[in-house]
N, C-alpha and C positions, 0 to 999 in steps of 0.2 A: 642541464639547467643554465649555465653561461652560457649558451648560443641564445634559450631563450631569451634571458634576458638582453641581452644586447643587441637582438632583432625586434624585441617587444615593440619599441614604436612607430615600425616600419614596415610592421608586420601587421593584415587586419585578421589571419588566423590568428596569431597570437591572442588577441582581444579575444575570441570566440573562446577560445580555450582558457582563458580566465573568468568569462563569465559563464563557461560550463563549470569551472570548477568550484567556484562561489555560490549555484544555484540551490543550494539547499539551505544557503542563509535565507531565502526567499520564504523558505517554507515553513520555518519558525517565525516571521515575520508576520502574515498575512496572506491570503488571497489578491489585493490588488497588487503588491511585489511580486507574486509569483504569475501572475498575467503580466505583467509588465516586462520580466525578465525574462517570459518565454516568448514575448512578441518581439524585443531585441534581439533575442539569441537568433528567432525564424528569420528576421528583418537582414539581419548579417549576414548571416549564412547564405542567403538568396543573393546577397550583394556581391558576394565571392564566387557564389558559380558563375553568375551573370559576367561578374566582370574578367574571372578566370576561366570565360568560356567553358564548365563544366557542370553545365545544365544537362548533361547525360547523365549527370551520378544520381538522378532521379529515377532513370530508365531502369526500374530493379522491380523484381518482382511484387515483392512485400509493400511497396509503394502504391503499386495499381492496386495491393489486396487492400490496405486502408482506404483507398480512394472509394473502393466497393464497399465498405462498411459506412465510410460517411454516405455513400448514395443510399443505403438502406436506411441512415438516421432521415437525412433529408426525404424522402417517403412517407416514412414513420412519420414526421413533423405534418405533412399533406394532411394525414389522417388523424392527428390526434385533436383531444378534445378544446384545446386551446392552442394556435398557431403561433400565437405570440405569447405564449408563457413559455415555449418549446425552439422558438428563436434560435436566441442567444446561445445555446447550450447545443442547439445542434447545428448553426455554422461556427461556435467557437471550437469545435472537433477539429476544423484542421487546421489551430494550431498546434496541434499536438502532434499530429503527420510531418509536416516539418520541424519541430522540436524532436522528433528521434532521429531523423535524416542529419542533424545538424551534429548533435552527440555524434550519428553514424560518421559522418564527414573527419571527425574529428580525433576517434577511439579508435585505437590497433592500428593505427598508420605511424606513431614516432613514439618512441619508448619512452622518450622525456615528456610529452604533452600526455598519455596516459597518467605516467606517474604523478604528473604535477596535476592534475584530476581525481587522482582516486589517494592521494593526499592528504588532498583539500579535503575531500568528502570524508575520512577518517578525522582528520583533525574539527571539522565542526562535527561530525559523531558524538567526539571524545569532548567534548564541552556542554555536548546537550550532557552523556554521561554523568558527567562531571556532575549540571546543574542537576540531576533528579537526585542523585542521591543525596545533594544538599538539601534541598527540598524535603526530601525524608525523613530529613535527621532533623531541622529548626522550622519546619511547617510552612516557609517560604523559598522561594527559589534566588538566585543569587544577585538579580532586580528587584527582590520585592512581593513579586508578584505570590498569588497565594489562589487557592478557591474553595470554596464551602463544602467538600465533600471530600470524608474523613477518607485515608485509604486510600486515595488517588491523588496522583500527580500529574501537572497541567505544564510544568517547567516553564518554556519561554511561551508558551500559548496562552497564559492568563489563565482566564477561564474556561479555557475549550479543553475539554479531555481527549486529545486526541494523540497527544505525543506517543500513543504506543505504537501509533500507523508507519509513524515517523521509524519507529525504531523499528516496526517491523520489515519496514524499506530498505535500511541500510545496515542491518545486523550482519547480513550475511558479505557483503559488500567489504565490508572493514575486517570480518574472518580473515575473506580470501589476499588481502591486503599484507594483513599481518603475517600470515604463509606462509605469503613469499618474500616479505622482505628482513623476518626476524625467525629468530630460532625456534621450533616447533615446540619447545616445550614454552615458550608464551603464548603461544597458538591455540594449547588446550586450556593456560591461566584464564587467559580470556573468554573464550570458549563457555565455559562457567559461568564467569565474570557476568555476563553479555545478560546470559538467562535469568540470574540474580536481578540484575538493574530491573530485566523487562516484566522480573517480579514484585519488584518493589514499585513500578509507573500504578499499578495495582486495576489495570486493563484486564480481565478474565479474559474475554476472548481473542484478544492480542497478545495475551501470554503463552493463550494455547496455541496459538500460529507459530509464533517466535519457537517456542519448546518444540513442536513439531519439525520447524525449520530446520532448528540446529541439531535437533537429534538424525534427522535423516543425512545433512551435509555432515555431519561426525562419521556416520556411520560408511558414509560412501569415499571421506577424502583422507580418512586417518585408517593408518595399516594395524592402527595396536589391536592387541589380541581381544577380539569379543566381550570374553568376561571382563577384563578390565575398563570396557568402553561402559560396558551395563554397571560397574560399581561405580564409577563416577558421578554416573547421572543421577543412579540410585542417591548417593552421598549427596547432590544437590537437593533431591528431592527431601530428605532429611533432615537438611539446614532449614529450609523452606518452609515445614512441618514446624520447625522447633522456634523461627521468626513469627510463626501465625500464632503458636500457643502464647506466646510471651506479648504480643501486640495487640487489643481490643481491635484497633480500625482494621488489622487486615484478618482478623481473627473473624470479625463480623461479615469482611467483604468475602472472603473466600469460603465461611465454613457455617457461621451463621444462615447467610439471606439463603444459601442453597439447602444447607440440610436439616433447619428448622421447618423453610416451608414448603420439605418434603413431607417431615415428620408430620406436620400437621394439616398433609393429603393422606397421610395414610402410604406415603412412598407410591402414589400413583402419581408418574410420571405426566400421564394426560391432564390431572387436572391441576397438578403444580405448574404447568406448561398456559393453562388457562387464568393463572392466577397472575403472571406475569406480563410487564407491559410489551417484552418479545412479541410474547401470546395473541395481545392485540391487533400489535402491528403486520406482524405473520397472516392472520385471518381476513384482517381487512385488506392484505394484497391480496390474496389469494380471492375472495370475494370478485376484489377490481377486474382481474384474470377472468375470472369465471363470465364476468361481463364483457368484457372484451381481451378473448382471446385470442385474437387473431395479429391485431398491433396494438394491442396495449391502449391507457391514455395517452401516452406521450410523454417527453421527456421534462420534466418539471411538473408535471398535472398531477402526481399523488397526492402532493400535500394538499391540492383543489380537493380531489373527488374523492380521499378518505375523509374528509368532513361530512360526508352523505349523510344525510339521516337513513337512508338505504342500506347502510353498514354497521345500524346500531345490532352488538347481538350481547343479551345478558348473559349469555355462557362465557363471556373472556370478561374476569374480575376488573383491568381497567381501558374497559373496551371504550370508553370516555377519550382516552388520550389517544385512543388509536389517529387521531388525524394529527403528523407528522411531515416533514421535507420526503422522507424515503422511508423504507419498510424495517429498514436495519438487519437484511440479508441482500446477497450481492444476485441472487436466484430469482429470488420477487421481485426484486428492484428490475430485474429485465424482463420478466413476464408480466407485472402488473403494467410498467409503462414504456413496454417496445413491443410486447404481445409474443404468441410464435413466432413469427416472420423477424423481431428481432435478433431473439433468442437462440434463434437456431442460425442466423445469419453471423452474430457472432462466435460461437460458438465452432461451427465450422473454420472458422477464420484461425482461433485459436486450435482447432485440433490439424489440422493445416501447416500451421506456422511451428507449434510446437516437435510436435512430427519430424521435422525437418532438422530441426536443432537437435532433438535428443541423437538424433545419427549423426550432427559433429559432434555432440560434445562424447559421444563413445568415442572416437578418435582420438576428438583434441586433447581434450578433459582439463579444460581451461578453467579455472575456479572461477573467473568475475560471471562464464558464461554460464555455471552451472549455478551460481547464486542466483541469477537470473528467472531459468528454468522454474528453481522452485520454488521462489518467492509468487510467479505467474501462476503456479500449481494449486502453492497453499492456497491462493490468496481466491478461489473456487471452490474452496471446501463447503461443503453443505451442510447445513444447520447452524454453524456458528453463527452468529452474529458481526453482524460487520457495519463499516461505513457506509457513503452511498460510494457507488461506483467511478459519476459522473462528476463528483465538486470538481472542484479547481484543484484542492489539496491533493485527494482521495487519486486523481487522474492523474497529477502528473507526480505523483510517487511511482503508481501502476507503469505509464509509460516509460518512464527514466528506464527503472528493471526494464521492460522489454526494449529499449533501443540497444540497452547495454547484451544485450542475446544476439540482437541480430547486428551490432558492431563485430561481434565475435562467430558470427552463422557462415562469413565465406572463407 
């Protein structure tokens, strides 16, 4: 930590590695700091090889495979319904190609610039933490800020419900942190802790991600004996039961919306599923698909062509709102607007890439790289509900995990 700093202004890695470690103040801030702070970080990072003649650290596999994904967006863009809704969004891909080359440049090469990165990334965690559950307890977060829906928490996003993404990015990140640099029985404190908050953000299917996450990284990185790991959880689970009976708002969010308006399908699954605005958005991609299935409309064209009158169907209760940004599944979202041809082009990419990692990390069994892994995993599950894949936000949470995999893949 004294070398850094006493190289800091002398140094232009140094800078990088500060504004790596600071990038997720970006992502509680907004969309145009987090464009801005990933075109600085691209902008430097290029200035360093360039100028430290190490324009070879490009020459890597996983670089040409991203290069092939953007040529398949850029395709897709050829053929979709609007070329210029599909722009911006499909040459803004590679800044994201270099924004994980720049992390890579940067992670697993000096023990001090890790730490002082994965720090940094713990301690603004530990403030968003901090802020939700303020927020919980006095209905505003620790600015101010506040939003109109009971049961959920927005923290430093105002009114955007999205901090569960947030936390379901770096939960596992600040785990493997805590690990290794404190005693394991904080390890499991936290552990808990973690699942609690991302219960209390009051995100249903960013809870289930999170819960899924931690329970599988528990089961894989902790030696305690079995049943002990299953009564823990259990006992989380408990508390969490015993939080929803005593709270209206989360009593309503978690147990109300879903098993009233099963009870009153009749516990028919299909048509509780038609009753919801999921339901709408689900059918009308899947519809889009069915139109064109081959590439999609293109990337930003949903929220166009779900507007169709083409897409009216009285069988989904608020089939009205179906025209939306994205489908709010991460499945549709690449079938309705990249078609087969994207789908299967990223896809491959990730079975590929993953592949390749799951046989380091049986070797290594590096925690930052196994947080990685299955944040990339979860974050594929099918049926849940999710963000869009492509924001600015949603992207470069996604990336960050995956650079931090393939910092740790040689």
């Amino acid at each position: 930590m004294t070398s850094f700093l006493t190289n800091f202004k002398f140094n232009q890695k140094n800078i990088l590695v500060l504004l790596i470690a600071f990038f997720p103040v970006s992502l509680i801030v907004g969309s145009a700091l987090i464009n801005c702070s990933i075109i600085i970080i691209d902008l430097l990072f290029l200035y360093i090889l360039i100028q430290e003649r190490k324009i070879k650290f490009l020459n890597q596999h996983t670089f040409y495979l991203l290069l092939f994904l953007w040529c398949t967006l850029i395709i897709n863009m050829t053929l979709s319904l609007s070329i210029e809704n599909s722009f911006s969004r499909t040459f803004g891909f590679i800044r994201f190609i270099f924004f994980i080359f720049a992390i890579k440049f940067v992670l697993n090469k000096n023990k001090v610039d890790d730490k002082i990165i994965f720090f940094s990334w713990i301690a603004i965690f530990s403030i968003v933490t901090v802020d939700i559950i303020f927020e919980s307890i006095f209905g505003f977060n620790t600015l101010g800020f506040s939003n109109n829906f009971p049961g959920r928490i927005s923290s430093f996003l105002h009114d955007e419900l999205k901090i569960g993404n947030y936390y379901f990015g770096f939960v596992l990140l600040s785990l493997s942190f805590i690990y290794y640099n404190y005693k394991k029985n904080y390890f499991l404190l936290f552990l808990v802790f973690f699942i609690f908050v991302s219960f209390l953000i009051g995100e249903r299917s960013n809870f289930i991600k999170v819960f899924t996450l931690i329970f599988i990284f528990f089961f894989l990185v902790d030696k305690m004996n079995l049943w002990k790991k299953i009564i823990i959880l259990s006992s989380f689970l408990i508390l969490a039961f015993a939080i929803i009976s005593q709270n209206e708002s989360y009593k309503n969010r978690f147990v109300n919306q879903l098993t009233g308006d099963l009870a009153s399908h009749n516990y028919d699954v299909i048509k509780f599923y038609k009753f919801t605005t999921y339901g709408a958005h689900h059918n009308v991609a899947y519809q889009i698909f069915k139109n064109y299935p081959y590439f999609g409309v293109g990337l930003k064209n949903f929220r166009m062509e779900s507007g169709d009158s083409e897409y009216i169907n009285s069988e989904f209760r608020f089939n009205k709102y179906r025209q939306n940004t994205h489908p709010h599944q991460v499945h549709l979202e690449f079938l309705s607007e990249l078609g087969l041809f994207g789908y299967i082009s990223f896809f491959m990419f990730f079975y590929v890439f993953l592949k390749k990692s799951i046989i380091v990390q049986l070797k290594s069994k590096n925690l930052y790289h196994l947080s990685g892994i299955l944040f990339i995993i979860i974050s594929f599950m099918p049926l849940i509900p999710s963000g869009s894949f492509f924001t600015t936000y949603g992207a470069a949470i996604f990336w960050l995990n995956f650079s931090i995999i393939d910092s740790f893949n040689n």
